[in-house]
C-alpha positions in Angstrom: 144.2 76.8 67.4 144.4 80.6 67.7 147.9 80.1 69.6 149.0 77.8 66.1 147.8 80.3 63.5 149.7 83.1 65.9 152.8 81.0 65.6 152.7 81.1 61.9 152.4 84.5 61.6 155.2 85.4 63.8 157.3 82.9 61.8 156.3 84.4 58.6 157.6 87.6 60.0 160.5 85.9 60.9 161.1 84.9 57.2 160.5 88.4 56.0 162.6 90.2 58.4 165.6 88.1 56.9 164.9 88.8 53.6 164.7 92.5 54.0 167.6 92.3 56.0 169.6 90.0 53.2 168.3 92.0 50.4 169.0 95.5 51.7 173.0 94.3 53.2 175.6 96.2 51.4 178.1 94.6 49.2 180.8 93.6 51.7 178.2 92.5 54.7 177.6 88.6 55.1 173.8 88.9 54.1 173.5 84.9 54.1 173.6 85.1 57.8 171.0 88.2 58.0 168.6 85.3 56.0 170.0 82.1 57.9 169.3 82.8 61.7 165.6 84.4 61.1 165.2 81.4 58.7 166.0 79.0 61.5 164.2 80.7 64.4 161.3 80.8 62.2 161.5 76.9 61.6 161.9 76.7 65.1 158.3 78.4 66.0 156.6 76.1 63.2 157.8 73.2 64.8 156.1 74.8 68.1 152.9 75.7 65.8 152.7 71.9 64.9 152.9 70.7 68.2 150.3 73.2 69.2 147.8 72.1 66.0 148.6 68.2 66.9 148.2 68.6 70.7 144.8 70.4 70.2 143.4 67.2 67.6 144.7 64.5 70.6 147.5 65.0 73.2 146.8 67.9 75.2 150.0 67.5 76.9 151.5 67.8 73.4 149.7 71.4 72.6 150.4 72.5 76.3 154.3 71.9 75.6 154.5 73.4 71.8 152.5 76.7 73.3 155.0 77.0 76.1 158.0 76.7 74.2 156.9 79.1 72.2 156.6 81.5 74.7 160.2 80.6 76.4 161.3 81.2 72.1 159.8 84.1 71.4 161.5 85.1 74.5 164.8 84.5 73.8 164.6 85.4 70.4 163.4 89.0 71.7 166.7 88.9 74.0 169.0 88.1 71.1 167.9 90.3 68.7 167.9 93.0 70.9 171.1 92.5 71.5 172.7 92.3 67.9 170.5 95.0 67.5 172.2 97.4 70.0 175.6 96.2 68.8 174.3 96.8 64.7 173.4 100.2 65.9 177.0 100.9 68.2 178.8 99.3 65.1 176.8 101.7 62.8 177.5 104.6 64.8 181.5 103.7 64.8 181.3 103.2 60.7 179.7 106.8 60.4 181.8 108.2 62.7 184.7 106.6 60.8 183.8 107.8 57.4 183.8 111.2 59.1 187.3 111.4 59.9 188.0 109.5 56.5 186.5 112.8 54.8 188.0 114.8 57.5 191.9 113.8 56.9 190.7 114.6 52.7 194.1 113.1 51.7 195.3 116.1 49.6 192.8 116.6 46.7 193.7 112.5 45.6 189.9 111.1 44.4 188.3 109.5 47.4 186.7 106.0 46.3 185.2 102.8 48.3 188.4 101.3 48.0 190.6 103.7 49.7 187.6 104.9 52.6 187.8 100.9 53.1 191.4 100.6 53.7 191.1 103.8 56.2 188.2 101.9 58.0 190.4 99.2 58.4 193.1 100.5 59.1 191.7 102.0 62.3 189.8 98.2 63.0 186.5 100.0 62.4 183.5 98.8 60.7 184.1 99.0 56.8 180.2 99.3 56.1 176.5 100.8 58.1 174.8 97.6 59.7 172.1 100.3 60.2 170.5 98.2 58.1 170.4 95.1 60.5 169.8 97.0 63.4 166.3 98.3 62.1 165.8 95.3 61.2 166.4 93.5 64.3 164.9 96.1 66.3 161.4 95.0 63.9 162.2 91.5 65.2 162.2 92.3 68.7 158.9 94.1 68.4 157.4 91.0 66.7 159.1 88.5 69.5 156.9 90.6 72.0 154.4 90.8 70.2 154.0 87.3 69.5 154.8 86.9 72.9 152.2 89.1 74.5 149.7 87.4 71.7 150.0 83.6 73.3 149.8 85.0 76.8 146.6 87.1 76.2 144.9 83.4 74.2 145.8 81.0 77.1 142.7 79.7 77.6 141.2 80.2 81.2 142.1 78.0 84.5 138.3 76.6 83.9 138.4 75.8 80.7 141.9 73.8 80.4 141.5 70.0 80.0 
């Protein structure tokens, strides 16, 4: 049951990280996907938690099977976030950079608004906002995927004690 109660945790994390992810997006980002895909991985692990918490009250089997895909999850979703990650922190580096050389060019004493540092951004197919704020995010996720990994691994129960 320890496995079950570590599964809801980690999905509860899940949920958070989304919604500091959605909340903190900037105007222009798609935020409904920052809350959507934690959302869904986290209804993912519960299913695994309620396999693990109605294995452990009957079917073995059935507890043996949520626990281990849970493991194999936490996994990927480790993987995958690390990977948007790295490209939220590239794309972030690309958008600063890019607002650099916006401030650079100056454009000749004219006022320089969101608007027009937008149109230069896109002009040049760069990004026109900081997903800085994903990529922390994300990175948080990938800590909790191994951590939540690393949690069921060190609560498997010992060769001798497994039914």
């Amino acid at each position: 049951m320890k496995a079950a109660m570590v599964l809801v945790v980690y999905a509860l994390v899940l949920v958070a990280g989304g919604l500091i992810a959605y909340t903190s997006a900037p105007a222009d980002a798609n935020a409904l996907t920052a809350l959507i895909i934690p959302g869904v991985c986290a209804a993912v692990i519960g299913v695994c938690a309620l396999l693990v918490v109605v294995g452990f009250k009957g079917n073995r089997k059935l507890a043996m099977i949520g626990a281990h895909a849970a493991m194999l999850f936490t996994l990927l979703f480790a993987v995958a976030f690390g990977m948007r990650a790295k490209a939220g922190f590239d794309a972030s580096a690309e958008y600063r950079e890019g607002v650099e050389q916006f401030e650079a060019a100056g454009i000749s004493g004219a006022p320089i608004g969101d608007a027009a540092r937008k149109a230069y951004l896109e002009g040049r197919d760069l990004p026109t906002h900081d997903k800085a704020y994903l990529a922390f995010t994300l990175s948080g996720l990938v800590v909790a995927s191994v951590v939540a990994f690393g949690a069921l691994i060190v609560m498997r129960p010992k060769p001798g004690e497994r039914g």
